[in-house]
C-alpha positions in Angstrom: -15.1 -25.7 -9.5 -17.9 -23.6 -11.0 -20.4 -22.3 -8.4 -23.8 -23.3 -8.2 -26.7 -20.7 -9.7 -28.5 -19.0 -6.8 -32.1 -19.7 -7.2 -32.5 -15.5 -6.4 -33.5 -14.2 -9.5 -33.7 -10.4 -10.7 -34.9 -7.8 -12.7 -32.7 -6.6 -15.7 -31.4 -3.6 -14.8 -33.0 -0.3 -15.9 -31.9 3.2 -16.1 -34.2 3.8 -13.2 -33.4 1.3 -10.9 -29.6 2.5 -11.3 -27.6 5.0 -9.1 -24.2 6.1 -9.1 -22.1 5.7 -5.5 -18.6 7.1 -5.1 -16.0 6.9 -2.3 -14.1 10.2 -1.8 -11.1 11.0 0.4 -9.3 14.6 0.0 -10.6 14.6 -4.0 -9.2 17.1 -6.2 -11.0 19.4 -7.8 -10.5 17.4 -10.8 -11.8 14.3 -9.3 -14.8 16.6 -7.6 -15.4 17.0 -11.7 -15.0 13.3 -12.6 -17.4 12.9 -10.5 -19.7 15.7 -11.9 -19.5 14.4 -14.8 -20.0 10.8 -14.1 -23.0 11.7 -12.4 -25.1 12.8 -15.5 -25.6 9.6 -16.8 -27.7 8.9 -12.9 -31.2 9.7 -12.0 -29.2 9.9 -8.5 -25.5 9.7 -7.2 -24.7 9.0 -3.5 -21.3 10.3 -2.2 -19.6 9.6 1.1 -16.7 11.7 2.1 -14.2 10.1 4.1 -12.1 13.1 4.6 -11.3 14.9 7.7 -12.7 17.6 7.9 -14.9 17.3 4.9 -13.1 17.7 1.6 -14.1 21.8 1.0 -14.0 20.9 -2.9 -17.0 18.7 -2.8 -19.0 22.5 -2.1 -19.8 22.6 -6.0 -21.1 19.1 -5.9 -23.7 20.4 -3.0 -24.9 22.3 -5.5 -26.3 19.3 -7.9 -30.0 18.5 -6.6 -29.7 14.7 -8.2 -26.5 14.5 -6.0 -26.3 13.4 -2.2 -23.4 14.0 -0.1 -22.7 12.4 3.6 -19.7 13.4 5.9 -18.5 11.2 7.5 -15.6 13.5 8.7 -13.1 11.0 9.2 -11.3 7.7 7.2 -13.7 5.0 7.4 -12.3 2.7 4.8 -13.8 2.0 1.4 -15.7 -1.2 1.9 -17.9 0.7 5.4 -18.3 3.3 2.9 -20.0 1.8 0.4 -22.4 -0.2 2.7 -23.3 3.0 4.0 -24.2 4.3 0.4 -25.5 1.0 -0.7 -27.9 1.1 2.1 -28.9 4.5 1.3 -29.7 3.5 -2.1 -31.8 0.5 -0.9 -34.0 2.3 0.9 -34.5 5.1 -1.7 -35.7 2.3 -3.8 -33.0 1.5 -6.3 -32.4 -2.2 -6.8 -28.8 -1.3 -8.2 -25.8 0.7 -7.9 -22.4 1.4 -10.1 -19.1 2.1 -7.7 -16.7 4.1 -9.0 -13.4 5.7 -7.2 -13.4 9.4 -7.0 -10.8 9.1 -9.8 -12.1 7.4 -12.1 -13.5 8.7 -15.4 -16.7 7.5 -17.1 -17.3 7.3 -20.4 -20.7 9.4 -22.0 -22.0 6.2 -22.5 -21.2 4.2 -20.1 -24.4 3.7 -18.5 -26.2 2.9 -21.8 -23.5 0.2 -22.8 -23.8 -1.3 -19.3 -27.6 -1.8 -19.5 -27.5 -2.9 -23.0 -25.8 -6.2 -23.3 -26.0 -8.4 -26.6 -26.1 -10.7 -24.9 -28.8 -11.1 -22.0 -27.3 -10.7 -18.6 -28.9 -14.3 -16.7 -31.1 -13.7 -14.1 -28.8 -14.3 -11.2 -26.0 -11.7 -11.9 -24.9 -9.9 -8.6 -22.1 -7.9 -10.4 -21.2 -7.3 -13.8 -17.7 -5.1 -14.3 -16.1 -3.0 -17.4 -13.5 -2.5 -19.2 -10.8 0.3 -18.6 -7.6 2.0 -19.6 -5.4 3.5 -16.5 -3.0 5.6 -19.1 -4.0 7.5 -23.0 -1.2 5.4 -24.2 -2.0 2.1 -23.1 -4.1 -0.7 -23.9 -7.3 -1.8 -22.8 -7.1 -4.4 -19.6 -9.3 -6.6 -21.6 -9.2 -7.3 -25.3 -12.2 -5.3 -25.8 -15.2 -6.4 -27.6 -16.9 -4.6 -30.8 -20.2 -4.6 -28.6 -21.4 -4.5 -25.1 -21.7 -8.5 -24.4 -21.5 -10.1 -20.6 -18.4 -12.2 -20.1 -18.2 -14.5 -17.0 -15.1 -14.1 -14.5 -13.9 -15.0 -11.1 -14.2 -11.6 -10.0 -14.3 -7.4 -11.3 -12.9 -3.9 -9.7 -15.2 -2.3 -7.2 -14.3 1.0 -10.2 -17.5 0.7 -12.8 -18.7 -2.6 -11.1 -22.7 -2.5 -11.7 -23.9 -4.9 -8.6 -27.5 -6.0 -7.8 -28.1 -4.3 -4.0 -30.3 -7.6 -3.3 -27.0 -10.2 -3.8 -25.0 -7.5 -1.5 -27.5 -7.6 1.4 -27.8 -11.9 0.7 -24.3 -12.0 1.7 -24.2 -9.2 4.3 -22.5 -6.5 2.2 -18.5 -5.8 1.2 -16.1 -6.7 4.1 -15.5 -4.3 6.5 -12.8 -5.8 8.1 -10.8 -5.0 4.9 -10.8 -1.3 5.2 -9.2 -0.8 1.9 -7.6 -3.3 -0.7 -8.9 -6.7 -2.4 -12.3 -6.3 -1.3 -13.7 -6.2 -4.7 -12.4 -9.7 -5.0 -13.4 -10.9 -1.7 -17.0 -9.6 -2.5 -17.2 -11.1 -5.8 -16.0 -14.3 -4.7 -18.6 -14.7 -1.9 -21.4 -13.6 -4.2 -19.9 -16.6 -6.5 -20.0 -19.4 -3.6 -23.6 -18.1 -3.3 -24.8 -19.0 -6.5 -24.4 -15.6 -8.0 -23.2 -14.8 -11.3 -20.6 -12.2 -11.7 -19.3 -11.1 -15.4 -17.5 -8.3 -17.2 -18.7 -6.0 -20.5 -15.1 -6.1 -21.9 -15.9 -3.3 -24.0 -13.7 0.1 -23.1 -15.9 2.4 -20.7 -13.9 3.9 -18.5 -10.1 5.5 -17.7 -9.0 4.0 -14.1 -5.8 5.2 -12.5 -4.0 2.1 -11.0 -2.5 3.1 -7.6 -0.8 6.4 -6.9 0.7 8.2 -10.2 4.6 6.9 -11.0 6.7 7.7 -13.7 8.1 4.5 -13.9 8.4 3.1 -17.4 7.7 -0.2 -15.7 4.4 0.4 -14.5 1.9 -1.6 -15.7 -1.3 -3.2 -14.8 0.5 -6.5 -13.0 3.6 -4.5 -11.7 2.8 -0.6 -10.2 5.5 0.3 -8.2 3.2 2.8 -6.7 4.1 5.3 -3.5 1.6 4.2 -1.5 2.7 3.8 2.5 4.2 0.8 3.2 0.7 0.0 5.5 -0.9 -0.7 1.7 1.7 -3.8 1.2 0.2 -5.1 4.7 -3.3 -4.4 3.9 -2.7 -5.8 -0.1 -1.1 -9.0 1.6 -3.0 -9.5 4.3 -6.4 -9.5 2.7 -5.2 -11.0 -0.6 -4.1 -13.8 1.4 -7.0 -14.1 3.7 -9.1 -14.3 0.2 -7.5 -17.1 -1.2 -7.1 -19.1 2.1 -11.1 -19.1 2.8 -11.8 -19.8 -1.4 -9.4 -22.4 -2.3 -9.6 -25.3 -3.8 -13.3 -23.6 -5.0 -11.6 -20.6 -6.6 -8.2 -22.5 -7.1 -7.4 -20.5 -10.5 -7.8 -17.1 -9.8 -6.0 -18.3 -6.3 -2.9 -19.1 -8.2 -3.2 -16.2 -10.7 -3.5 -13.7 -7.4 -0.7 -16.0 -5.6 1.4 -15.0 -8.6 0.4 -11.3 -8.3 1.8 -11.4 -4.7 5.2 -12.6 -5.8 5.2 -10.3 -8.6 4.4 -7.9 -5.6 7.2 -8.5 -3.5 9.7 -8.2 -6.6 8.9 -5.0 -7.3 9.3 -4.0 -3.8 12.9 -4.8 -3.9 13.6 -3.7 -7.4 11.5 -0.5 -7.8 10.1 0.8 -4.2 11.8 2.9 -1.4 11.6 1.9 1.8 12.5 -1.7 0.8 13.2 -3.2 4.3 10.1 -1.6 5.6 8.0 -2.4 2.6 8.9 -5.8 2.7 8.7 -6.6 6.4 4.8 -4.8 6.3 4.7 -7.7 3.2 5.3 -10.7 5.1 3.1 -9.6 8.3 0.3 -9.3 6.2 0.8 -12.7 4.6 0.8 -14.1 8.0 -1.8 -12.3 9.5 -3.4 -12.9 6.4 -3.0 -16.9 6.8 -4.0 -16.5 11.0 -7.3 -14.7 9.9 -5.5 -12.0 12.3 -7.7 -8.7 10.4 -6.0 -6.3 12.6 -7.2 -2.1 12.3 -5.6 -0.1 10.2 -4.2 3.3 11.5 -3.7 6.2 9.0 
């Protein structure tokens, strides 16, 4: 069931009306660079710091006058996190924002693919996301195209997502309750059931890690038998299923794609992870919690 078009209508975006937000938590001083370097293509770049204490390598970003830095000087999850920067944005007058993890490595010309489209982005887009490679070796996630073009889809990664800072205050902002995991899709999804439109530039603009590093020669972009703590299977299950519970039958294809990537989930679990019982057990409470609408807290 395709959503109807919100009668909220906006600007194209312009290279002024753009800043760069970024999530950190304990960055290296390789991501503090990624981030440095990201940040050249904004006119401004907001950073919140959920480490505690503040992460000391973030000191040579204090240094960049076009770059902002908040402590918030402990773990407040990803999604408070970027309502915090998203409001800061606001009210310095820019109408939109690119998120990117603290990992993830922008392109030189990223921005200037992003705001030129072949095609015309349509007045109601909320949230347009890009392409990316998570290893040198591998292909792009999306058969990329030979120029920048806006392709419609059920939902993008938070990572290189350009959104529209009027649709995320329409729908009261990314999902707190979430803390971490899924609530890109969540977000889209609501921005969809408003009448947004929400699209990808399939073209290749970034390198985005996918979960913790592995040297698993089965890791891929459906199957990452990542070393995350077994409290990521419960949040990844939880809120997954919590997603597709309060969007089906409206969303019933990506639904059964993401039902699919849960049982793809809980295969690799038993086949490649450690901590199997644990893992799995964390699984299956976040399914049902998930199902109850139980969002628990989750302790790190």
């Amino acid at each position: 069931m395709k959503p109807e078009a919100s009668s909220e209508k906006y600007s194209p975006p312009a290279y002024t009306d753009v800043a760069l937000v970024v999530i950190t938590y304990n960055p290296s001083e390789q991501c503090v660079q990624n981030i440095a370097d990201a940040s050249r293509q904004f006119c401004k770049c907001f950073v919140a710091d959920n480490s505690d204490p503040h992460a000391q390598a973030l000191s040579y970003l204090r240094e960049t006058s076009h770059i902002e830095i908040i402590s918030n000087n402990e773990n407040l999850g990803l999604a408070a996190a970027l309502n915090e920067l998203a409001n800061m944005a606001l009210e310095r007058g820019f109408a939109w924002i690119v998120t990117t993890d603290q990992d993830t490595l922008l392109l030189p010309n990223f921005l200037q693919e992003m705001l030129s489209s072949k095609n015309p982005y349509p007045a109601n887009l909320a949230a347009v996301g890009c392409n990316y490679r998570h290893d040198a070796k591998a292909g792009a996630r999306f058969k990329p195209s030979p120029q920048p073009r806006f392709k419609e889809k059920a939902t993008v990664i938070t990572s290189g997502c350009l959104t529209n800072l009027g649709a995320w205050k329409t729908i009261g902002g990314f999902n707190t309750d979430f803390f971490i995991d899924a609530i890109d899709h969540e977000f889209c999804l609501r921005l969809r059931k408003a009448g947004f439109a929400v699209g990808l530039n399939p073209r290749v603009l970034m390198h985005h890690e996918i979960g913790e590093n592995s040297d698993s020669k089965y890791r891929s972009y459906f199957v990452s038998p990542h070393q995350h703590p077994s409290w990521r299977n419960y949040t990844s299950a939880r809120n997954t299923t919590y997603t597709m519970r309060h969007h089906f039958p409206r969303e019933a294809r990506w639904c059964l794609k993401r039902s699919l990537s849960l049982t793809l989930e809980l295969v690799a679990i038993f086949i490649f992870a450690d901590k199997k019982i644990e893992r799995a057990r964390a699984f299956f409470k976040g399914i049902r919690h998930g199902w109850a609408g139980k969002l628990e807290g989750v302790a790190i």
